[in-house]
ROLUMDREN-395172 format. One record per residue (C-alpha): x, z, y. Coordinates in nm, 4 decimals. Layout:
+----------+----------+----------+
:        u :        w :        v :
+----------+----------+----------+
:        X :        Z :        Y :
...
+----------+----------+----------+
end
This chain:
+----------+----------+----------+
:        u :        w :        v :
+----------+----------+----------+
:  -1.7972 :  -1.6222 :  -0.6929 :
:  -1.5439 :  -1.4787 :  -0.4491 :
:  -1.4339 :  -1.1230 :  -0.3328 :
:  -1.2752 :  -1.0489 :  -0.0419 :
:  -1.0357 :  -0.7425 :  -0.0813 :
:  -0.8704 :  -0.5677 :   0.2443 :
:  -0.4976 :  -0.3833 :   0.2115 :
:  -0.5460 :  -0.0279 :   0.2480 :
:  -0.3068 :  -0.0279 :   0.4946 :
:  -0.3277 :  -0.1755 :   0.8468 :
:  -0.1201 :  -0.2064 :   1.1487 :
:   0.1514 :  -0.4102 :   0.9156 :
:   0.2998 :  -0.6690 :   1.1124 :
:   0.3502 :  -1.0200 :   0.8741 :
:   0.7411 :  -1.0161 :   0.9854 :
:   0.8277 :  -0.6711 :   0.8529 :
:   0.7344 :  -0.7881 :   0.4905 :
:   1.0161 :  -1.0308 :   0.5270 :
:   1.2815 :  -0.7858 :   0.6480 :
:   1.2532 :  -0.6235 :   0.3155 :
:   1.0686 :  -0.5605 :   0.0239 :
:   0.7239 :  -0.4155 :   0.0367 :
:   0.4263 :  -0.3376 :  -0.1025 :
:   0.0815 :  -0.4019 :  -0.0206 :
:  -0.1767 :  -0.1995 :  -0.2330 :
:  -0.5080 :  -0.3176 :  -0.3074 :
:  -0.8432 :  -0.0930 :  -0.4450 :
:  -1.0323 :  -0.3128 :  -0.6489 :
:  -1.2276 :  -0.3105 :  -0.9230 :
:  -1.2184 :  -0.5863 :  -1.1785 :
:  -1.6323 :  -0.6931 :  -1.2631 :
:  -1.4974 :  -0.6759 :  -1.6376 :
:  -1.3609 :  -0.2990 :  -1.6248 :
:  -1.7205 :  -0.1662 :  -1.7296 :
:  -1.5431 :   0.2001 :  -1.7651 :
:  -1.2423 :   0.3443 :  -1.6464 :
:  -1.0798 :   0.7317 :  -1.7105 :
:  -0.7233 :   0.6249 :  -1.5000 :
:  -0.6034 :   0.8543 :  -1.2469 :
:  -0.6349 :   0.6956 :  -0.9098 :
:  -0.8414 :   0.4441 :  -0.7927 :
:  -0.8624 :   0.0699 :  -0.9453 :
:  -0.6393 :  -0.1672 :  -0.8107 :
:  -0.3235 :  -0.3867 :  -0.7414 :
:  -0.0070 :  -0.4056 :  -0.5764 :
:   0.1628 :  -0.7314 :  -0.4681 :
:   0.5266 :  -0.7101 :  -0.3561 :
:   0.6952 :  -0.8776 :  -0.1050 :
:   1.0151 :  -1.0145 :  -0.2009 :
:   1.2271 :  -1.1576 :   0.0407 :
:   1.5002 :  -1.3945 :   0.0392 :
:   1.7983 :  -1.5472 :   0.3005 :
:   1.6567 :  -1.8709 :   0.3167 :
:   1.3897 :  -1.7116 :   0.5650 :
:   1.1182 :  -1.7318 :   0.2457 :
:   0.9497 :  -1.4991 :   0.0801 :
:   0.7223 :  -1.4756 :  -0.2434 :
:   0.4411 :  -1.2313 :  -0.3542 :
:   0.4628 :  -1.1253 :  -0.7030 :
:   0.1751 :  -0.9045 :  -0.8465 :
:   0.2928 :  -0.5760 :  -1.0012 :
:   0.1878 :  -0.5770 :  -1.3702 :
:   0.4013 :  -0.3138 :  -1.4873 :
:   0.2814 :   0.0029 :  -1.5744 :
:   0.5992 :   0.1795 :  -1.4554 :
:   0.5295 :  -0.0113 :  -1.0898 :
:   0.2432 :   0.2225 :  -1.0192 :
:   0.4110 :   0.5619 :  -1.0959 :
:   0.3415 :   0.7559 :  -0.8040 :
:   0.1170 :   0.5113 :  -0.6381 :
:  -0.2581 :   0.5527 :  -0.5554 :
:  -0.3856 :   0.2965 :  -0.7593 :
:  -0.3266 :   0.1453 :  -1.1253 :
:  -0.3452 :  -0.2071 :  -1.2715 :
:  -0.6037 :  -0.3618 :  -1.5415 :
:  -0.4364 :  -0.6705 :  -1.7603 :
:  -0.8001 :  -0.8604 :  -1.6443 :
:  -0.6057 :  -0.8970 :  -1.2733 :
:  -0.4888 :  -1.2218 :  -1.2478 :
:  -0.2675 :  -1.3592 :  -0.9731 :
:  -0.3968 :  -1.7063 :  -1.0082 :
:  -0.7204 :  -1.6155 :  -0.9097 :
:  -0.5561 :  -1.4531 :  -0.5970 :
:  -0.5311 :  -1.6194 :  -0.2487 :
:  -0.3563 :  -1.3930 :   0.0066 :
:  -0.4103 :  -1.4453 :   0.3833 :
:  -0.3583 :  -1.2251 :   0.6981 :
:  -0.6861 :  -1.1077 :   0.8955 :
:  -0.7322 :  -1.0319 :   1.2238 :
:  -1.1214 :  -0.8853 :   1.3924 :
:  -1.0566 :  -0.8889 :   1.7927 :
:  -1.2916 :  -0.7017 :   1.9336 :
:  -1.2737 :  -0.7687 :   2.3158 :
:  -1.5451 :  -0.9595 :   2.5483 :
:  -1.6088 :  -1.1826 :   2.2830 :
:  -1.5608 :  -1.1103 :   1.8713 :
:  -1.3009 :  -1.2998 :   1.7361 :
:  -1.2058 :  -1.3632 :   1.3733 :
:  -0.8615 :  -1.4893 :   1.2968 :
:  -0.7414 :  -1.5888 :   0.9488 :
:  -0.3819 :  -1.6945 :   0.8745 :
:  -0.3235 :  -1.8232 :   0.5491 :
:  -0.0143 :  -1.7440 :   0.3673 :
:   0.1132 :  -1.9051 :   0.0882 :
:   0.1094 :  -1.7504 :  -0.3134 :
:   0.3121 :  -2.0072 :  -0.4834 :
:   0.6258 :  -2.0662 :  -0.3102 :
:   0.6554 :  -1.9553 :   0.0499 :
:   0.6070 :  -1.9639 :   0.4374 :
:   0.8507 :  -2.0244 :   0.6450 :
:   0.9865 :  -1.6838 :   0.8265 :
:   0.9970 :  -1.9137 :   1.1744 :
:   0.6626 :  -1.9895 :   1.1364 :
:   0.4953 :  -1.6623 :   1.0664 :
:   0.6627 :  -1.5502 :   1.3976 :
:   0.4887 :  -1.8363 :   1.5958 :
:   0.1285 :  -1.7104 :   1.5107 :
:   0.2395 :  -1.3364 :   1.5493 :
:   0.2900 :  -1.3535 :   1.8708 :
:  -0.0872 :  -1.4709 :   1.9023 :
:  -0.2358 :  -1.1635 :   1.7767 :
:  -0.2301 :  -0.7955 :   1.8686 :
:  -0.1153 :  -0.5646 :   1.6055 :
:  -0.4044 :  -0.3185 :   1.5613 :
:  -0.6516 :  -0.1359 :   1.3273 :
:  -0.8251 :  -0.4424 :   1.3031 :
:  -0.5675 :  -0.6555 :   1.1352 :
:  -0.4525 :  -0.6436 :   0.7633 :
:  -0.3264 :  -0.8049 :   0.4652 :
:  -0.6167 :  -0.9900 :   0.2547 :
:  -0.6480 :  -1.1118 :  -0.0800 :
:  -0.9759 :  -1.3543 :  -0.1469 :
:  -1.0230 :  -1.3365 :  -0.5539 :
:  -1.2315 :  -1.5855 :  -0.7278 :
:  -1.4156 :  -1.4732 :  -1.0437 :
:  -1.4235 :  -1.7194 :  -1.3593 :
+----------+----------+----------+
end
């Protein structure tokens, strides 16, 4: 089985998380957490970390010192294998529209290339950041 798990943010356009590092927070609640007394919600953050070759990488926070001061904090049973990260966008205009724009977890995407299909969508409430996870 799969979950589908929306940032908590929106409005984010793909090309600012190559400018510079960012983070994209997560609420999510592992299946296997059967009880949990953290402050904050459940969750995860993956960071953006750019480089000058015009690629970029997501690494998931694991740290326990990452999530100071953040809304959310991380359970060891997150994996980022399991993770697949992709950009949504719901256009809501005469017709319904679902885009999906994959982005790559291991490696990168080209910078160039992310700008191509940006300039396809409108930036709105309607688009975020999306991670599918896949249960074992």
């Amino acid at each position: 089985p799969y979950h589908d798990i929306g940032c908590i943010e929106t409005c984010i356009k793909p090309s600012t998380i190559l400018s510079k590092e960012a983070k994209l927070i997560f609420h999510f609640k592992h299946p296997s957490v059967t009880s949990c007394n953290l402050p904050g919600e459940c969750g995860f953050i993956l960071k953006t970390v750019p480089s000058e070759a015009a690629l970029w990488t997501l690494r998931l926070c694991t740290k326990k010192e990452e999530y100071n001061n953040e809304q959310v904090h991380f359970h060891d049973e997150i994996r980022a294998e399991d993770m697949y990260v992709y950009f949504h966008e719901l256009s809501n205009g005469k017709k319904l529209f679902n885009f999906i724009f994959p982005l790559s977890w291991l490696g990168g995407l080209a910078a160039d290339k992310i700008q191509k299909w940006e300039s396809c969508i409108s930036i709105g409430s309607n688009c975020r950041f999306k991670v599918i996870y896949k249960f074992k």
